[in-house]
N, C-alpha and C positions, 0 to 999 in steps of 0.2 A: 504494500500500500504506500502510496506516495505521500509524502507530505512537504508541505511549504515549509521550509526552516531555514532560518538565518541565525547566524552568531555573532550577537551583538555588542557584545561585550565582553574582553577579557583583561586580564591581571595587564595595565600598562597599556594599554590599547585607547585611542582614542577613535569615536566610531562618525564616520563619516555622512556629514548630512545630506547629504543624495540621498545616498543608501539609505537612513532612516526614513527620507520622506518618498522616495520612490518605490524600493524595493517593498516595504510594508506599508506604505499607502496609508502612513500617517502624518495628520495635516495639522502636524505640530513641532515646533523646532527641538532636539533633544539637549539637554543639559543633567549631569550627573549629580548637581544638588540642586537647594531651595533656590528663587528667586524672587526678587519682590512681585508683587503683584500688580496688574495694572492701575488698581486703584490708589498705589503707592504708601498703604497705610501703614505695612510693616516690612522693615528691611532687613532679613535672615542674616546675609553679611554684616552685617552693625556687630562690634567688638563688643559689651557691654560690661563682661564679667573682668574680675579681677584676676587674675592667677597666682597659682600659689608659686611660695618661695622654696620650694624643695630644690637640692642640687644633688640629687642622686640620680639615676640612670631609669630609675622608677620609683613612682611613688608608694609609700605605705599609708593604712588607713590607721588614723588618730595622730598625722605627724601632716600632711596634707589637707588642704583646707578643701577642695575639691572632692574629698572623700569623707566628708564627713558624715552622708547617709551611709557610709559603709563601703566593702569592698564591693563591686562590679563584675570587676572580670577575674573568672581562674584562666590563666594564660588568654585564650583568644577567647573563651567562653561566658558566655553569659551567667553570674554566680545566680542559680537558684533560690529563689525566698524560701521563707519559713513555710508559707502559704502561695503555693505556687498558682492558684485562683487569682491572684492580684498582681497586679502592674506595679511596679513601684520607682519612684524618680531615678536616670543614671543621669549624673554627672561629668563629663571626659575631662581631664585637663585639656588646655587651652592655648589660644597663639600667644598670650602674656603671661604664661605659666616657665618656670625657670626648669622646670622637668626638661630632660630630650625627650627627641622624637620616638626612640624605643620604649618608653613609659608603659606600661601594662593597660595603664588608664585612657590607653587612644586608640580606639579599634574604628568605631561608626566613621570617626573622619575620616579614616584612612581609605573607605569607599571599599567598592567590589574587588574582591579577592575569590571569588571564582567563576569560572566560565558558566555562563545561561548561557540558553536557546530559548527564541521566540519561534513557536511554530503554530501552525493553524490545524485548529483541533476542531476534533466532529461534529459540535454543538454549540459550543460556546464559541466562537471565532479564534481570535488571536488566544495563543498561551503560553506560559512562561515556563521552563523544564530545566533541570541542571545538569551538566554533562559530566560533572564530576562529583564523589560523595562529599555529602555534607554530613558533619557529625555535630550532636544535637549542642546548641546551645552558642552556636556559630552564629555570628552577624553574617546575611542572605545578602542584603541588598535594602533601599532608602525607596520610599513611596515621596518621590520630590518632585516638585511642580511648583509654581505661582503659591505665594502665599497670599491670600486674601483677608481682611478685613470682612464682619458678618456681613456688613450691608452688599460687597459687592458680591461672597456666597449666595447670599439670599438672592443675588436680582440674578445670578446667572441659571439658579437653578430654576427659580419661575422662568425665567425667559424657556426651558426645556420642553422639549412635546416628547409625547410617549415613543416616538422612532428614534431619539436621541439617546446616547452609552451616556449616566453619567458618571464622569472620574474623580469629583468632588467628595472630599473624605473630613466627615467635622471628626476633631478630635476634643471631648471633653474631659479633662481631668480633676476627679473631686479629691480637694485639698481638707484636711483637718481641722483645717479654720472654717469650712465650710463654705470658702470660697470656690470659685469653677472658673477653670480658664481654659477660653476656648481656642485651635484650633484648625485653620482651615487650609484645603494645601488642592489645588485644582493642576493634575496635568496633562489636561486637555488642550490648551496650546504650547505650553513649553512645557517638558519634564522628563525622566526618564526612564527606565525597564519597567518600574513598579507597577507601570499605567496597564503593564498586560497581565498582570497576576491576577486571577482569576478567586471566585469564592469558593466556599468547600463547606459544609458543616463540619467536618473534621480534617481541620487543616493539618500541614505540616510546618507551619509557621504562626509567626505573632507578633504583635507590634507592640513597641515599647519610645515612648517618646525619648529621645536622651539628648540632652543639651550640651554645648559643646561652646562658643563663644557668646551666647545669651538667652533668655527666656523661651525663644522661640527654639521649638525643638527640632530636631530630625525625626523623620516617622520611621524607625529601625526596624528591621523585619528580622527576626530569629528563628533557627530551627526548634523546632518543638520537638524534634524526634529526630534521628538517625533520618538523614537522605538521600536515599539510594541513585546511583548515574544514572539516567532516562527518566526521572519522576520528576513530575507534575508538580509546583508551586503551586500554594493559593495558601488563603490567612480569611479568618472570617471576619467578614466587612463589620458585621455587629461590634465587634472588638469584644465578645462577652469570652471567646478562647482565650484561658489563662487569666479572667478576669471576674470583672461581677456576674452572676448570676441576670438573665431576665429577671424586670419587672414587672410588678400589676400594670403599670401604664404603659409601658411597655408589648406585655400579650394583648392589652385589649385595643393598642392604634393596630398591632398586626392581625387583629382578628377584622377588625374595622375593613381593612386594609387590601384584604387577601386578593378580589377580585380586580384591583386596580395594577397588582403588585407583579413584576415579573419572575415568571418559571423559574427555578436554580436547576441543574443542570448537572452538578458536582458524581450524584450516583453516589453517594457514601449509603453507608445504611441508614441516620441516621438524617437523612436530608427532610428539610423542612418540607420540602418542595417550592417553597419562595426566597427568593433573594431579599437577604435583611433590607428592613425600610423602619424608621421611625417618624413619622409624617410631626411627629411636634417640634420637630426642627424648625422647618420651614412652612409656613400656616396658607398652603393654597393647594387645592386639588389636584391639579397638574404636576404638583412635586412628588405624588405619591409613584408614580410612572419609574424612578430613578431608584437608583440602589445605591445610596449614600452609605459609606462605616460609619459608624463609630465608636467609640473608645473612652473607656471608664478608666479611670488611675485612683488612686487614694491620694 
């Protein structure tokens, strides 16, 4: 059986935009991280954070000010919580941080570190696959696009009709204080590989916000599990994999919801049969059509 596949990406490679926009017949310019948004409200590149004063080759946690929620990573790995249901803040050292580049605590910046394929799959259109194993708890790859500001989410996803993919992913992280910070990362005209990764009810990945020179996070995609060469990416758009539990309001927009909502397609056992939707996002009919993530942190 034939299939459409190209290699878009590998370790030092920079991927040439012809090819992105001809060869996969996407009508969006590619870039390997965040970029401001047209609406200009927030700017990813913006330095804000301090760095720490370590002078060692890498940092330790209680001795490092960037590590103060704790340690992150075992080698390249993503350190497991206590409650592995929840999300919880990573912090990287940073471009004003006295640490090198070898630092334990720099993985997400350092970008893709293994070979994907985009290839065109039976059902779902375009898909994301890894050519080589991933072992679990490995940084995948960055869900980066346009960072938006809510108003201009909101006006692109109303402006959407039900023929349109949308790539628009709110990220909501509920903080201790009880505050929520939202957010929003579109990469429907600029962005890059994330935009093909596909949902799953039982994914092989998951997203975890990790900050790196200020508030504004990276959307980091981690193995959940050992992943085998020729398998299939996807992360589920709810963000509830590895995180909160559904809620009451929750089940009852998606019961609300069903008949408006598009097919999932995943084939797990455990498929909804619809693509996550939570329509209290965005408060207009037309947005129920879209399959917006999103993402719960503590």
């Amino acid at each position: 059986q034939h299939h459409h596949q190209f290699l878009i990406e590998s370790v030092g490679a920079r991927l040439n935009a012809t090819f992105w926009r001809e060869k996969l017949k996407v009508s969006s310019f590619y870039s390997p991280d965040n970029v401001a948004g047209a609406d200009g409200d927030i700017d990813p590149t913006e330095i804000t954070f301090p760095g720490c004063s370590c002078l060692t080759s890498s940092c330790v946690v209680h001795l490092c000010s960037c590590l103060r929620h704790g340690e992150n990573y075992n080698g390249l790995c993503l350190k497991p919580t206590e409650q592995e249901e929840y999300a919880r803040p990573v912090f990287e050292c940073n471009a004003m941080c006295q640490c090198g580049e070898s630092c334990q605590n720099r993985v997400v910046q350092r970008g893709l570190q293994f070979r994907l394929e985009v290839f065109k799959t039976e059902k779902k259109g375009w898909g994301l696959r890894t050519l080589e194993f991933i072992t679990k708890g490995r940084f995948v790859c960055e869900y980066a696009g346009e960072v938006l500001g809510f108003n201009e989410a909101r006006r692109r996803i109303q402006a959407q009709t039900s023929k349109d993919s949308n790539y628009i992913i709110a990220v909501r992280e509920h903080l201790h204080s009880g505050r929520i910070l939202e957010t929003f990362v579109d990469p429907t005209y600029i962005g890059n590989v994330g935009r093909f990764l596909n949902h799953s009810c039982e994914p092989n990945l998951f997203m975890v916000p990790v900050r790196v020179d200020s508030m504004v996070p990276k959307l980091a995609l981690f193995a959940a599990t050992d992943i085998s060469a020729g398998e299939e990416l996807s992360y589920d758009y709810s963000g509830r994999f590895h995180n909160l539990p559904i809620t009451n309001r929750e089940q009852k927009s998606l019961e609300e919801d069903n008949r408006l909502r598009k097919p999932c397609y995943c084939g797990s056992r455990t498929c909804a049969s619809f693509l996550p939707w939570d329509s209290s996002l965005f408060s207009t009919p037309d947005a129920c059509s879209g399959s917006s993530p999103e993402l719960f942190s503590p």
